[in-house]
N, C-alpha and C positions, 0 to 999 in steps of 0.2 A: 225527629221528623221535620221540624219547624227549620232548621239549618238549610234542611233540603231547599224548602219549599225557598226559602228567604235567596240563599244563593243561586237558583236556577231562575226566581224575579227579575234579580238585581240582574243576568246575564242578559234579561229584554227589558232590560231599564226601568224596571216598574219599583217603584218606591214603594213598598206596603210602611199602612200606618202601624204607628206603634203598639197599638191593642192587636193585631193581625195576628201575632202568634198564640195569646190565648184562645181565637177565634176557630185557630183551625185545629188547633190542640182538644177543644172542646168539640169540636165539629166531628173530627174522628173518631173522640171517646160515644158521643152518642150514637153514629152511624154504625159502629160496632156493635153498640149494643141493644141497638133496634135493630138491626138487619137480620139477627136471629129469628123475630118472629114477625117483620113486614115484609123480608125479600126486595131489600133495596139495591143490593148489588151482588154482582159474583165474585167482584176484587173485593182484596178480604189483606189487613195485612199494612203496615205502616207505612214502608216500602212504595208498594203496590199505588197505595192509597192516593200517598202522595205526589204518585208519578201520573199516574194514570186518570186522576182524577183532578186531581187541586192543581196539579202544573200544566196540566191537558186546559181546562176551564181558563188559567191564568192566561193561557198562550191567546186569547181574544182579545185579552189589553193594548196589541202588538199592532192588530190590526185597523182600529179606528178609534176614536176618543169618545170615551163614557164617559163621558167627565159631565155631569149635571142632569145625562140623557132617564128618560121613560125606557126603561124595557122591560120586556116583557120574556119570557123563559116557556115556552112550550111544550109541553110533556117532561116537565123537568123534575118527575122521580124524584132520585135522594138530593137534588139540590144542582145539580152539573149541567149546566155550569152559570147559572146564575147567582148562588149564595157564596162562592169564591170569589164570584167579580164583583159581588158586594163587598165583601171583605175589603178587597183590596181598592174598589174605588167608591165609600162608602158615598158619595154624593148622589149615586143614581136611586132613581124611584125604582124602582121596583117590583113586578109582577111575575108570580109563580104559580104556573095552571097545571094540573095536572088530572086525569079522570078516573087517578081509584082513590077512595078516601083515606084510605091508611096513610099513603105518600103523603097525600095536603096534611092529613094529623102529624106523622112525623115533621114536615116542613114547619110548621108553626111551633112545634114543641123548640122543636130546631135556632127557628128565629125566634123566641120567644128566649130561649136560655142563653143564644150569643148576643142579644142585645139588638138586634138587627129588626130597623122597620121595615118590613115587605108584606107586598097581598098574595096571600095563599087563597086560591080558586081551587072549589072543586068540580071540573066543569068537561065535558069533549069539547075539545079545540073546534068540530066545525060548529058545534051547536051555540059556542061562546062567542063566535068572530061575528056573528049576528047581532048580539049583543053591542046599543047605539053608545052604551057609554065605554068600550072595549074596539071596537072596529075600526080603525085609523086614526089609533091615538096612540101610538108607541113612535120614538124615537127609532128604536132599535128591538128588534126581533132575534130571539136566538134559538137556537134548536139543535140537540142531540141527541134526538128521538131515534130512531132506528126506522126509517122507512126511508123509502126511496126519493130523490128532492122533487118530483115530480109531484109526487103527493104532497110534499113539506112545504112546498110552493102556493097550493092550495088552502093550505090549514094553517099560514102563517103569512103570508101576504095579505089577508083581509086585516093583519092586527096592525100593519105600520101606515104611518102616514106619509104622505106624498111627499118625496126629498130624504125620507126613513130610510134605513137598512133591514133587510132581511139577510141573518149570518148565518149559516147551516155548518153543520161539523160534520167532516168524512173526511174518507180514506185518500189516499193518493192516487190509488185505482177504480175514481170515481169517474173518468173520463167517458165511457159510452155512459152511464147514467148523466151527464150532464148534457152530452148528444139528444138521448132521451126528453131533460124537460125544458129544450128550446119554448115550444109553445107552452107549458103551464107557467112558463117564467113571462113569456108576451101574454098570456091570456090574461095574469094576474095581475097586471101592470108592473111589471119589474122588470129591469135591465141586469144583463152580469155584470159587475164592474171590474170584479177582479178575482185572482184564486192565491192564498195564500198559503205555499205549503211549511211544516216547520216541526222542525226536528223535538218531541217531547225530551225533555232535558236530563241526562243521564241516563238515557236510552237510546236504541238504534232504531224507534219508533217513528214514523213522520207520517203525521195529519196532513189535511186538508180543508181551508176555509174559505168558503165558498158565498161572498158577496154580491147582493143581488140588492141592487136599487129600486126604489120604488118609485115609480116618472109619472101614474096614472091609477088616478083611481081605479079600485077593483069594482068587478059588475056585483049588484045584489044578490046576482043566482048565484058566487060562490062565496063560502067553498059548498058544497051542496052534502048530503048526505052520506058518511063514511061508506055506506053498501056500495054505494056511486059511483063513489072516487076509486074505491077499490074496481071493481067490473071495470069502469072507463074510465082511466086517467089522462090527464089532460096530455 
C-alpha cells in the first residue's frame, strides 16, 4: 500500500518524511479495525483506502503551502484529510473537530498510536466557531464534510483568519453549487481565489478544490444555528 501512496506523492512533488510509511501503514491497520464498530467509512480495502483517501487528502499539498500553518480540519471523521497532511507535512499545528464522539475517540487513539500531536474537539462546527480561542485563528481551513459549500462557507469561514484560506473538497461538477454560494462566500468574508481540479492518482477519478480567501472579517451572527443554516442558506 505504502508504494502506492509514496509514488503517486512523488508524482506532485511531495517529499514525505521518512517515518511516513509506518504512519500510514499503521493508519490503515486501525481504521480497519475501528470502522467495524464506529462507521467511519464505506471505502474498505487497501487499494481503496489508499486511493481514495490517503492520495485524495495528499492531493491539498499541491495546492498551497502547509508548511509551519494552523489548520484546522472540520467534520473531519476518520481523519481525511487532515491526519495525511499531517503525516506528510508534520510541521503544521493541527486541529480536528468533529461532533460525534466516537470519531474524536477514534482520532485520538489514532494520533495518539502514530505519534502525532494534534487537537481532537468534540464539538458542532457552528457552536465552536463562537468559541474566542478557535474563531480566526487558523491559517488554513479544510473541509470534506458532505454539505453543500454554501453552508461550508458558513461553518468554516468563522474559523480562518484574515489573509487564511478556507479549502473545501468537491466534485468537478460543483459548478451551479459554487453559482449558488456567491453570497455565503461575500457574506463570510471570503473571496474565491481559485479552483483546482486534479486527477486522484491511479484512477480516472478528478476532484475538485475549491479556494476561498478570507479578506474580512466575519459578522458575530455567523455562523448562526444549524436549523438556520439549513431553512436559510446564505
Amino acid at each position: 500500500m505504502f508504494d502506492n501512496i509514496a509514488q503517486s506523492a512523488s508524482r506532485l512533488n511531495i517529499n514525505l518524511p521518512p517515518n511516513a510509511k509506518a504512519a500510514f501503514e499503521a493508519y490503515y491497520s486501525l481504521l480497519e479495525k475501528h470502522n467495524e464498530n464506529v462507521n467511519l467509512t464505506a471505502i474498505s480495502g487497501e487499494s481503496q483506502v489508499s486511493q481514495l483517501h490517503f492520495n485524495d487528502s495528499l492531493a491539498l499539498l499541491t495546492a498551497t503551502s502547509f508548511k509551519n500553518a494552523k489548520v484546522i480540519d472540520i467534520g473531519s471523521g476518520a481523519g481525511f484529510p487532515g491526519v495525511p497532511i499531517k503525516i506528510a507535512e508534520p510541521s503544521i499545528d493541527l486541529t480536528l473537530l468533529d461532533a460525534t464522539r466516537k470519531r474524536i475517540d477514534f482520532l485520538k487513539t489514532l494520533c495518539k498510536a502514530l505519534g502525532i500531536n494534534a487537537t481532537c474537539l468534540h464539538f458542532r462546527a457552528e457552536e465552536a466557531a463562537h468559541n474566542s480561542d478557535l474563531r480566526e485563528k487558523y491559517d488554513i481551513c479544510v473541509s470534506r464534510a458532505v454539505a453543500k459549500l454554501n453552508i461550508l462557507c458558513e461553518l468554516c469561514l468563522p474559523y480562518v483568519r484574515v489573509g487564511g484560506l478556507f479549502i473545501a473538497m468537491k466534485s468537478t461538477a460543483s459548478g451551479e453549487e459554487l453559482e449558488d454560494a456567491k453570497n455565503a462566500v461575500l457574506t463570510t468574508g471570503g473571496e474565491l481565489q481559485k479552483l483546482v481540479d486534479y486527477t486522484i492518482a491511479d484512477t480516472d477519478i478528478v476532484h475538485r478544490l475549491v479556494l476561498i480567501q478570507k479578506i474580512s472579517k466575519t459578522s458575530d451572527k455567523y455562523p448562526r444555528r444549524f436549523a438556520r443554516i439549513q431553512k436559510s442558506p446564505l
